[in-house]
ChimeraX commands (.cxc) that place a marker at each C-alpha (Angstrom):
marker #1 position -34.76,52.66,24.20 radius 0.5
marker #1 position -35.67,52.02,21.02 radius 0.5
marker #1 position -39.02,52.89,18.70 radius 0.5
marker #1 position -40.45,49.90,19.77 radius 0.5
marker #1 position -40.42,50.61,23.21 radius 0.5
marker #1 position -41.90,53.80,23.19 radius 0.5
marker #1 position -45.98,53.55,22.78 radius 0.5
marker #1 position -47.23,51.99,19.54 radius 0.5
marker #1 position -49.93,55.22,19.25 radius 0.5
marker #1 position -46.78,57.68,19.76 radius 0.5
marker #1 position -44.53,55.62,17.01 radius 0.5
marker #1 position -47.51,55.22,15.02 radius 0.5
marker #1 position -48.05,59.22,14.69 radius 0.5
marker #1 position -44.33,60.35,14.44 radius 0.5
marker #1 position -42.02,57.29,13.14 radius 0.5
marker #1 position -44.42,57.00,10.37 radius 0.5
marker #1 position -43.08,58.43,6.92 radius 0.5
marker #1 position -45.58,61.34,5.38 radius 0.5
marker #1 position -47.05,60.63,1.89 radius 0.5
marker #1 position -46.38,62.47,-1.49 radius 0.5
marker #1 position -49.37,65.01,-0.74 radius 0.5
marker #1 position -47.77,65.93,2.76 radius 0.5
marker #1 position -44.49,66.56,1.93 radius 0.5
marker #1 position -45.49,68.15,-1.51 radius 0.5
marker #1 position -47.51,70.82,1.15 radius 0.5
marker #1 position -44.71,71.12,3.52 radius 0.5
marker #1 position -41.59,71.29,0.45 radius 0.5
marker #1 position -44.19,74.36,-1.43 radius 0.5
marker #1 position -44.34,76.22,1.95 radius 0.5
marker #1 position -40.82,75.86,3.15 radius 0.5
marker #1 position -39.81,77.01,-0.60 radius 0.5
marker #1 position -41.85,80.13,0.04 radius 0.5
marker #1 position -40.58,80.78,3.01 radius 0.5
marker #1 position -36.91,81.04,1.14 radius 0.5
marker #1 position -36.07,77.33,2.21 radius 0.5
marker #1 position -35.05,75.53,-0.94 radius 0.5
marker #1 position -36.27,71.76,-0.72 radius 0.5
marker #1 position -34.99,68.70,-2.80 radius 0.5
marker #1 position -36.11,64.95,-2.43 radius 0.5
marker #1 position -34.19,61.35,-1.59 radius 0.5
marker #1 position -35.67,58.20,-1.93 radius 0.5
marker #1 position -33.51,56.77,0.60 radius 0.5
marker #1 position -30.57,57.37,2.49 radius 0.5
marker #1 position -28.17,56.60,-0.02 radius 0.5
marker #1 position -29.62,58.92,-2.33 radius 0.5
marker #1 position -29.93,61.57,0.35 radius 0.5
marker #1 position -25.80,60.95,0.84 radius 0.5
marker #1 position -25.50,61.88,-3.07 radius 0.5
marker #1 position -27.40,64.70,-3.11 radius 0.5
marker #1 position -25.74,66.17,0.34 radius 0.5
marker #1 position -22.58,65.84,-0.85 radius 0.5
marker #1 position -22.98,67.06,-4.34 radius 0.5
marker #1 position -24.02,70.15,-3.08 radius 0.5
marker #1 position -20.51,70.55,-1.07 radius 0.5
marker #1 position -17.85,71.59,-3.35 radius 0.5
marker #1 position -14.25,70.14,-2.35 radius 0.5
marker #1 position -12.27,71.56,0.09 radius 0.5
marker #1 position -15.35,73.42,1.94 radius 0.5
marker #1 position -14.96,74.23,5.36 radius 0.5
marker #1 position -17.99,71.44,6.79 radius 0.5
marker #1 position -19.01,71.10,9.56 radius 0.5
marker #1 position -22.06,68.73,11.37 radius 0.5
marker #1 position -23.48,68.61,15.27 radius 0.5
marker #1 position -24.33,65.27,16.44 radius 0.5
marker #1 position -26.97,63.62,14.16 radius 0.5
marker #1 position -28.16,59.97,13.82 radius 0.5
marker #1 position -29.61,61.19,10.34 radius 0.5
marker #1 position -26.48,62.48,9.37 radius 0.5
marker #1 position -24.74,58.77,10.66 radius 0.5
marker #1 position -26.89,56.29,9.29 radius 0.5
marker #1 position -26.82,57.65,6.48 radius 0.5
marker #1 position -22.94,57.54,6.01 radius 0.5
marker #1 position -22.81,60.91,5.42 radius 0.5
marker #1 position -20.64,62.08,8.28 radius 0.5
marker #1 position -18.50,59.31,7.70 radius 0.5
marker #1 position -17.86,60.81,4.54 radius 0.5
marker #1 position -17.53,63.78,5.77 radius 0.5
marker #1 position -14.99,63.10,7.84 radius 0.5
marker #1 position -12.75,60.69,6.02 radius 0.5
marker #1 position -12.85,61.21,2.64 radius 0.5
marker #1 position -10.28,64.11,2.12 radius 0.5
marker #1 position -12.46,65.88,0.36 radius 0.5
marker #1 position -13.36,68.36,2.93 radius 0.5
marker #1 position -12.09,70.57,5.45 radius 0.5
marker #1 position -13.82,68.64,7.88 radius 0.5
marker #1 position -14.01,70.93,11.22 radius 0.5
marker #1 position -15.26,68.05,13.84 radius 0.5
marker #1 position -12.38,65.92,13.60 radius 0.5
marker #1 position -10.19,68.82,13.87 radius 0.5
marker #1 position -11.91,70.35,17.22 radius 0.5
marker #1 position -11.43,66.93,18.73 radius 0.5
marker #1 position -8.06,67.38,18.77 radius 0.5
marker #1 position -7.94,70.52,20.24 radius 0.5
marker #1 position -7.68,71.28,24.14 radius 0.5
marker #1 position -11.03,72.49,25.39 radius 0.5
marker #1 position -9.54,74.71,27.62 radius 0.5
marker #1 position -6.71,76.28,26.27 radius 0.5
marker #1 position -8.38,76.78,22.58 radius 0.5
marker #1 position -11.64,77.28,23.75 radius 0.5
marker #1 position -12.42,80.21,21.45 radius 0.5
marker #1 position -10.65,78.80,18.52 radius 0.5
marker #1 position -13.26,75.96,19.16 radius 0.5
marker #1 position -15.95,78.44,19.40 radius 0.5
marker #1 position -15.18,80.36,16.63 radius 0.5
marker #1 position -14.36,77.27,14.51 radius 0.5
marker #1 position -18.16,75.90,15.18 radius 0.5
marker #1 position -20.35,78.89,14.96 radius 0.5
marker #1 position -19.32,80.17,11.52 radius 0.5
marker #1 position -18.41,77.31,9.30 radius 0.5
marker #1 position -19.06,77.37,5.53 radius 0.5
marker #1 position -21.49,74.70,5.41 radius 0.5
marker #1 position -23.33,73.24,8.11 radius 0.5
marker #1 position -24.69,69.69,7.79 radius 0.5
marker #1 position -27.60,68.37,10.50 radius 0.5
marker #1 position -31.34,67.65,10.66 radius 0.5
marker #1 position -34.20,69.41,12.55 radius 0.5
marker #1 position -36.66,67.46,15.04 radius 0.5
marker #1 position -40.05,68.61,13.02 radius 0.5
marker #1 position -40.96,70.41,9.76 radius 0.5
marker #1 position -44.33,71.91,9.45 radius 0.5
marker #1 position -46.52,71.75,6.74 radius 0.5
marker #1 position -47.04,75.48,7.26 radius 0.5
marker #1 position -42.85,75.92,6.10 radius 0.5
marker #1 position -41.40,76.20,9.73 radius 0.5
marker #1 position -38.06,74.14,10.88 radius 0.5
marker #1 position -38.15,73.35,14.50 radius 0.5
marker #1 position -34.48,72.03,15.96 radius 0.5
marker #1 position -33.87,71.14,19.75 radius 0.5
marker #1 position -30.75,70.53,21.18 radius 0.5
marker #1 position -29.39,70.16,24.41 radius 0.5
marker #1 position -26.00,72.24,24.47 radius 0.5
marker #1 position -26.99,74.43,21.27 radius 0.5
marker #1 position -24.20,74.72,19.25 radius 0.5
marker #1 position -25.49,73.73,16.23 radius 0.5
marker #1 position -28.63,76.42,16.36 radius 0.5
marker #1 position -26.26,79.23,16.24 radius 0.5
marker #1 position -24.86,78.21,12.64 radius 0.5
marker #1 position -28.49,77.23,11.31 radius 0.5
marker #1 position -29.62,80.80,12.29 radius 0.5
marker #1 position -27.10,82.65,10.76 radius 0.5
marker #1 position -23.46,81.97,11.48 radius 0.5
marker #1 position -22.91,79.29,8.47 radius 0.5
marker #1 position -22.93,80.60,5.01 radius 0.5
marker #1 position -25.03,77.81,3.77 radius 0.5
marker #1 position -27.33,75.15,5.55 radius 0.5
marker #1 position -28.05,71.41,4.79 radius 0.5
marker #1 position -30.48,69.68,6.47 radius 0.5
marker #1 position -31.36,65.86,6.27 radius 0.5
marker #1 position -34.86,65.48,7.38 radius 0.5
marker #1 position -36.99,61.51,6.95 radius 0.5
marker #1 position -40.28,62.46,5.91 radius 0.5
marker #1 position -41.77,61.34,9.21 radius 0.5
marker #1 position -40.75,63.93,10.98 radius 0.5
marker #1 position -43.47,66.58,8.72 radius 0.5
marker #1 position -45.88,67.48,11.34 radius 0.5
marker #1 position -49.54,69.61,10.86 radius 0.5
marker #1 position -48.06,72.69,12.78 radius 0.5
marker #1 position -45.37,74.26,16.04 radius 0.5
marker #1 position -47.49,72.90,18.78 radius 0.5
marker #1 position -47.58,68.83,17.24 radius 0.5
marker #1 position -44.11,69.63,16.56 radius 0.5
marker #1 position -43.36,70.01,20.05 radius 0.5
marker #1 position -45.40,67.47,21.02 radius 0.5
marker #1 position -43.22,64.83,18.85 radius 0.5
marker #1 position -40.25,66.54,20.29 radius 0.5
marker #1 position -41.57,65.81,23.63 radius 0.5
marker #1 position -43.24,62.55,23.02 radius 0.5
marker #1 position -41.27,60.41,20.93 radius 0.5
marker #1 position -37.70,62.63,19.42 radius 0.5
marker #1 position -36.71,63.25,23.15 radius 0.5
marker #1 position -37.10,59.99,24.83 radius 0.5
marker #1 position -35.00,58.32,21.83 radius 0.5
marker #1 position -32.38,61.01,21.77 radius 0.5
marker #1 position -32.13,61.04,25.65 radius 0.5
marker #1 position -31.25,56.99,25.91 radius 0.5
marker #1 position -28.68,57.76,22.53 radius 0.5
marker #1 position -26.90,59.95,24.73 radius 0.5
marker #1 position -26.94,57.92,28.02 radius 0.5
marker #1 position -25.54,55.40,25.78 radius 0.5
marker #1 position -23.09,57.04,23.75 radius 0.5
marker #1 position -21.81,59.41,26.73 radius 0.5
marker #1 position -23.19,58.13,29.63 radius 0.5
marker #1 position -25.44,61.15,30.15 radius 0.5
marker #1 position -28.69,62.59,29.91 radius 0.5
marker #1 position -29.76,64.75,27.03 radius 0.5
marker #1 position -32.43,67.32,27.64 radius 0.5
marker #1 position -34.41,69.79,25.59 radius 0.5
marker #1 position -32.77,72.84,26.62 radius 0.5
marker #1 position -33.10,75.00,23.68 radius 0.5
marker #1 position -35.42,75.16,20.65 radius 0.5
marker #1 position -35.20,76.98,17.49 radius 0.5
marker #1 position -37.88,77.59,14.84 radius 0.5
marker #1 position -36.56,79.27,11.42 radius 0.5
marker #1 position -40.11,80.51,10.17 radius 0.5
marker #1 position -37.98,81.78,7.38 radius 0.5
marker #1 position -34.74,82.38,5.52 radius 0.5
marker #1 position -33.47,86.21,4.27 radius 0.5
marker #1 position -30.99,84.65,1.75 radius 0.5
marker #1 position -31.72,82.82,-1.10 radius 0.5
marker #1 position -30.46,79.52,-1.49 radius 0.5
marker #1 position -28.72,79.60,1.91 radius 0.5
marker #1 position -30.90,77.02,3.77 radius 0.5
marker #1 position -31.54,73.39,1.60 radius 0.5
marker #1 position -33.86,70.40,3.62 radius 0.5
marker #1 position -32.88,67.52,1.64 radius 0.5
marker #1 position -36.16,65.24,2.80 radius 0.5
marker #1 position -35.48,61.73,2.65 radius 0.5
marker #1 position -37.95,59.10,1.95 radius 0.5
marker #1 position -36.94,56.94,4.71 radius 0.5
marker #1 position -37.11,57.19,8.46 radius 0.5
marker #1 position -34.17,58.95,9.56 radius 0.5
marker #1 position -32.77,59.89,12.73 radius 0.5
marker #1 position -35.09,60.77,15.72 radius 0.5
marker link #1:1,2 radius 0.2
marker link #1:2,3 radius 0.2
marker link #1:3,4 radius 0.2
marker link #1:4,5 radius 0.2
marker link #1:5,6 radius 0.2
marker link #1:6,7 radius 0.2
marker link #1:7,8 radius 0.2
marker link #1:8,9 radius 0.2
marker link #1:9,10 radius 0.2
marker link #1:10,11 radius 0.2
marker link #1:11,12 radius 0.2
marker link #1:12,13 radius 0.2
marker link #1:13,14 radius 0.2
marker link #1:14,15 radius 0.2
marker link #1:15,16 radius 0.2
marker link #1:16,17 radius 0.2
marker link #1:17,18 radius 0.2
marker link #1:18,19 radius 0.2
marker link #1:19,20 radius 0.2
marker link #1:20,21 radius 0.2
marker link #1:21,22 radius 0.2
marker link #1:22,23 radius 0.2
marker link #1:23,24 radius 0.2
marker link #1:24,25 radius 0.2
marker link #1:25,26 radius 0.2
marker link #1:26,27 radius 0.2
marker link #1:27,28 radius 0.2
marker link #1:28,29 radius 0.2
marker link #1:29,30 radius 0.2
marker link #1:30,31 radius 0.2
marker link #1:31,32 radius 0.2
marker link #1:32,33 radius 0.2
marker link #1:33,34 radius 0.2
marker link #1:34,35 radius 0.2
marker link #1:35,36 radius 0.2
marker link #1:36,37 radius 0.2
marker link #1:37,38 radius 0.2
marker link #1:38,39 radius 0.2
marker link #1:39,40 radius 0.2
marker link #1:40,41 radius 0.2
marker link #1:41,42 radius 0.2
marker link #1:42,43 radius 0.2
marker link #1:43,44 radius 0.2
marker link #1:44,45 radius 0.2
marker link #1:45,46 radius 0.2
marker link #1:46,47 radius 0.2
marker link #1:47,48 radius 0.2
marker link #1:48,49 radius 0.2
marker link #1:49,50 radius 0.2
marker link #1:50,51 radius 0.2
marker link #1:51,52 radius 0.2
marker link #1:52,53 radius 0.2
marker link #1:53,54 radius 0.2
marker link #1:54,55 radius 0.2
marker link #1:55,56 radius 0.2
marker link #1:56,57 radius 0.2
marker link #1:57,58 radius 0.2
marker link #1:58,59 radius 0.2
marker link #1:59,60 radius 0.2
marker link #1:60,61 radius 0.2
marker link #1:61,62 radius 0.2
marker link #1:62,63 radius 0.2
marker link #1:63,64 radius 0.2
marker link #1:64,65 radius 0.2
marker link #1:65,66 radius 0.2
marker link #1:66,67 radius 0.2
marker link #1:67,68 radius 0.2
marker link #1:68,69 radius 0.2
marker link #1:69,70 radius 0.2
marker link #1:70,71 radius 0.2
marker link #1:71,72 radius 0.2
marker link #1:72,73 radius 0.2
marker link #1:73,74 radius 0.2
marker link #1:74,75 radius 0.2
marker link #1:75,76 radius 0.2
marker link #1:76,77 radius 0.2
marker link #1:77,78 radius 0.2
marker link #1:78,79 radius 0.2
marker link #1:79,80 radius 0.2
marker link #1:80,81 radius 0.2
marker link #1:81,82 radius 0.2
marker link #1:82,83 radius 0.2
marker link #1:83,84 radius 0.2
marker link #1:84,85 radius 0.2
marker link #1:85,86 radius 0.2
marker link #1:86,87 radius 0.2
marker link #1:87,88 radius 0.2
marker link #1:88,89 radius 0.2
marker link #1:89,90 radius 0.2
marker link #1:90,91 radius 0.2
marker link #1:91,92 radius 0.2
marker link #1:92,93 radius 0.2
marker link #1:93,94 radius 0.2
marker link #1:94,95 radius 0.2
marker link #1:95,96 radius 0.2
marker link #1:96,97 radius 0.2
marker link #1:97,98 radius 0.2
marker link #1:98,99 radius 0.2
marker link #1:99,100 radius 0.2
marker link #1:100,101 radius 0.2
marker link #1:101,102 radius 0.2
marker link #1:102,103 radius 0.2
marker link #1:103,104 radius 0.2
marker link #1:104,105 radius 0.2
marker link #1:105,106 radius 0.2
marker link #1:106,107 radius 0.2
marker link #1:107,108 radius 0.2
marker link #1:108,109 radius 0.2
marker link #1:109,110 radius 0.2
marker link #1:110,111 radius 0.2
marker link #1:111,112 radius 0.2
marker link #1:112,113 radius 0.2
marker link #1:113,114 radius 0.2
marker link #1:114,115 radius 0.2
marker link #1:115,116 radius 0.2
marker link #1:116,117 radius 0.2
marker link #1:117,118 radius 0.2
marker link #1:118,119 radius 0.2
marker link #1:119,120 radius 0.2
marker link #1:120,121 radius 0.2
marker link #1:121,122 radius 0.2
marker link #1:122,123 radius 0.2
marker link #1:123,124 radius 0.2
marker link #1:124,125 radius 0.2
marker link #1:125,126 radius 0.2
marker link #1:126,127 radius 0.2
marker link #1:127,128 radius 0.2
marker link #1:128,129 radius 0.2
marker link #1:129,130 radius 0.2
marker link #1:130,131 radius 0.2
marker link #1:131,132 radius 0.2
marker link #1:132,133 radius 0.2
marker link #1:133,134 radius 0.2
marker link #1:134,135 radius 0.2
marker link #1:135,136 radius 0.2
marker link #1:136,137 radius 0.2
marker link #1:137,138 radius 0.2
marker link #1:138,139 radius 0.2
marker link #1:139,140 radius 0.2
marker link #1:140,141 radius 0.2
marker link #1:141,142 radius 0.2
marker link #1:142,143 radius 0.2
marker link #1:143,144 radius 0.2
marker link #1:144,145 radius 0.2
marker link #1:145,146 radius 0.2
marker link #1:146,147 radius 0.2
marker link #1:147,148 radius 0.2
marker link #1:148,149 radius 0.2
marker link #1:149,150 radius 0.2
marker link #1:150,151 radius 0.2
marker link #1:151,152 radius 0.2
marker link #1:152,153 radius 0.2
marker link #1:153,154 radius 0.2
marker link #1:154,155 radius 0.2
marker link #1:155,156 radius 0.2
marker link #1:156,157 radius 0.2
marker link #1:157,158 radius 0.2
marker link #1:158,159 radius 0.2
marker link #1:159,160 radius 0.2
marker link #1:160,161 radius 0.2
marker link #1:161,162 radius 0.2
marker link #1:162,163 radius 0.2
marker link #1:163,164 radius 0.2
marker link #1:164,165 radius 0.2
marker link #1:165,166 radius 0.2
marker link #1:166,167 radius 0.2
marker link #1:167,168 radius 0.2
marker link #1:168,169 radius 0.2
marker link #1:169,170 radius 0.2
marker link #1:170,171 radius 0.2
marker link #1:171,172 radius 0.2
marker link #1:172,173 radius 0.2
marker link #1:173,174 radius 0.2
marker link #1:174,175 radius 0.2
marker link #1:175,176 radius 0.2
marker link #1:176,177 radius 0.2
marker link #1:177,178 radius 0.2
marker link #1:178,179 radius 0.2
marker link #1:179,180 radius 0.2
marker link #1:180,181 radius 0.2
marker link #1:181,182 radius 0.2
marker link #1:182,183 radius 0.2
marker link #1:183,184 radius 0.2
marker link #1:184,185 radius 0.2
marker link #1:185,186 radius 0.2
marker link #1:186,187 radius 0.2
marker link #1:187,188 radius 0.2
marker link #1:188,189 radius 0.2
marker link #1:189,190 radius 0.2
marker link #1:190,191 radius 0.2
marker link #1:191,192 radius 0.2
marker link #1:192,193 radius 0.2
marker link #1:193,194 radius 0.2
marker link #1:194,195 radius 0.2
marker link #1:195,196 radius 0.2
marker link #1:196,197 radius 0.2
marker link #1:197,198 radius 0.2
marker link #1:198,199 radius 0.2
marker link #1:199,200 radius 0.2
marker link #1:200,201 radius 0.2
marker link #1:201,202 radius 0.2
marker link #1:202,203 radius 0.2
marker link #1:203,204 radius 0.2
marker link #1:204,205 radius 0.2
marker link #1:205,206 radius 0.2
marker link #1:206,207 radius 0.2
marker link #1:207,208 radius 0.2
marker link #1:208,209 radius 0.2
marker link #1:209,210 radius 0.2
marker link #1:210,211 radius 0.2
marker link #1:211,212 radius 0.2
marker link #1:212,213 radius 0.2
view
C-alpha cells in the first residue's frame, strides 16, 4: 500500500508537510518541554545534521525506520566505520543463546537514532511500535536521543495524533512489514514523552520533507 492508496482526505491531512508557523509552535513547545529542536530542509540536510551530532566511534544504535532509510542515514550508520554500529552487530548474534547480550546491547546504547509517528504542537512525542524495543531507549535507557521527524507528521494535539497513527501511519507501516518480513505489524505499544528531565538528551531534527510514515 502506498499513500496513494489510502483515502485522498486521510493523505491530504497527515502526508501533508506543516508550514513555518506550525512547526515554529510545535519546535517552541517541544524546546520547553526540555526537547531541543533543529531544522532540515530536506533529507540530505537532515543526514548532515544527524550525523554531526554523533561523534566517532559512538556506540549507535537505530530500530526500524523508513525516515531513518530514505534518508541514507542508516546506511551510514552502518557502513561507514565511523561508528560502533550495534544493529549490524546483533544480527550476527544467536537469538537464543545471546539473548541478553542482545537485550542489553539494545536498551542502553549511547545514542539512539529513530523517528516518532506524531509531534504535537502542544511539545508531546508520540512513538508506536509493534515489538517495542526502541521505546525503552527513547524513555530513558540511551544517553542521548535523535529523532528524524518530516514536518507532516506535527499534529494539533494526542488524540489527532492517534488518529494519524490509526488512520494513515499504521496502514502504511503494516503493508512495509508484510512486505519486508512477510508479517503483520500492529500497534501494540505507544509512548508519549510529554517531557525530557535532562538537558540536551532528546534532539527532533524536523525535516522539511515527507519522511517516513
Amino acid at each position: 500500500m502506498g499513500i496513494q492508496e489510502l483515502d485522498r482526505s486521510v493523505s491530504t491531512r497527515f502526508a501533508k508537510l506543516a508550514d513555518d508557523a506550525r512547526v515554529e509552535r510545535a519546535a517552541a513547545a517541544l524546546e520547553a518541554n526540555g526537547i531541543s529542536v533543529l531544522r532540515a530542509a530536506d533529507a540530505a540536510e537532515a543526514r548532515r545534521v544527524v550525523l554531526g551530532l554523533i561523534p566517532d566511534g559512538s556506540q549507535v544504535h537505530h530500530g526500524a525506520s523508513e525516515s531513518l532509510e530514505v534518508s541514507g542515514i542508516a546506511h551510514e550508520i552502518e557502513t561507514s566505520g565511523r561508528y560502533n554500529a550495534v544493529r549490524p552487530r546483533i544480527w550476527s548474534m544467536d537469538r537464543k543463546s545471546q539473548a541478553d547480550e542482545i537485550r542489553r546491547l539494545t536498551s542502553s546504547p549511547e545514542v539512539m537514532l529513530g523517528s516518532v509517528q506524531a509531534v504535537t504542537e502542544t511539545g508531546s512525542l508520540v512513538a508506536v511500535s509493534a515489538g517495542g524495543s526502541q521505546l525503552g531507549p527513547y524513555v530513558a535507557g540511551a544517553g542521548r536521543v535523535i529523532l528524524v521527524v518530516g514536518t507532516q507528521k506535527i499534529v494539533s494535539d494526542i488524540e489527532e495524533g492517534f488518529r494519524r497513527i490509526d488512520e494513515y501511519a499504521f496502514p502504511l507501516e503494516d503493508a512495509r512489514a508484510q512486505a519486508a518480513y512477510g508479517v503483520h505489524s500492529g500497534v501494540n505499544k505507544i509512548l508519549i514523552i510529554n517531557r525530557e528531565l535532562t538537558p540536551g538528551r532528546i534532539t527532533v531534527v524536523f525535516v522539511d520533507e515527507v519522511l517516513g510514515f
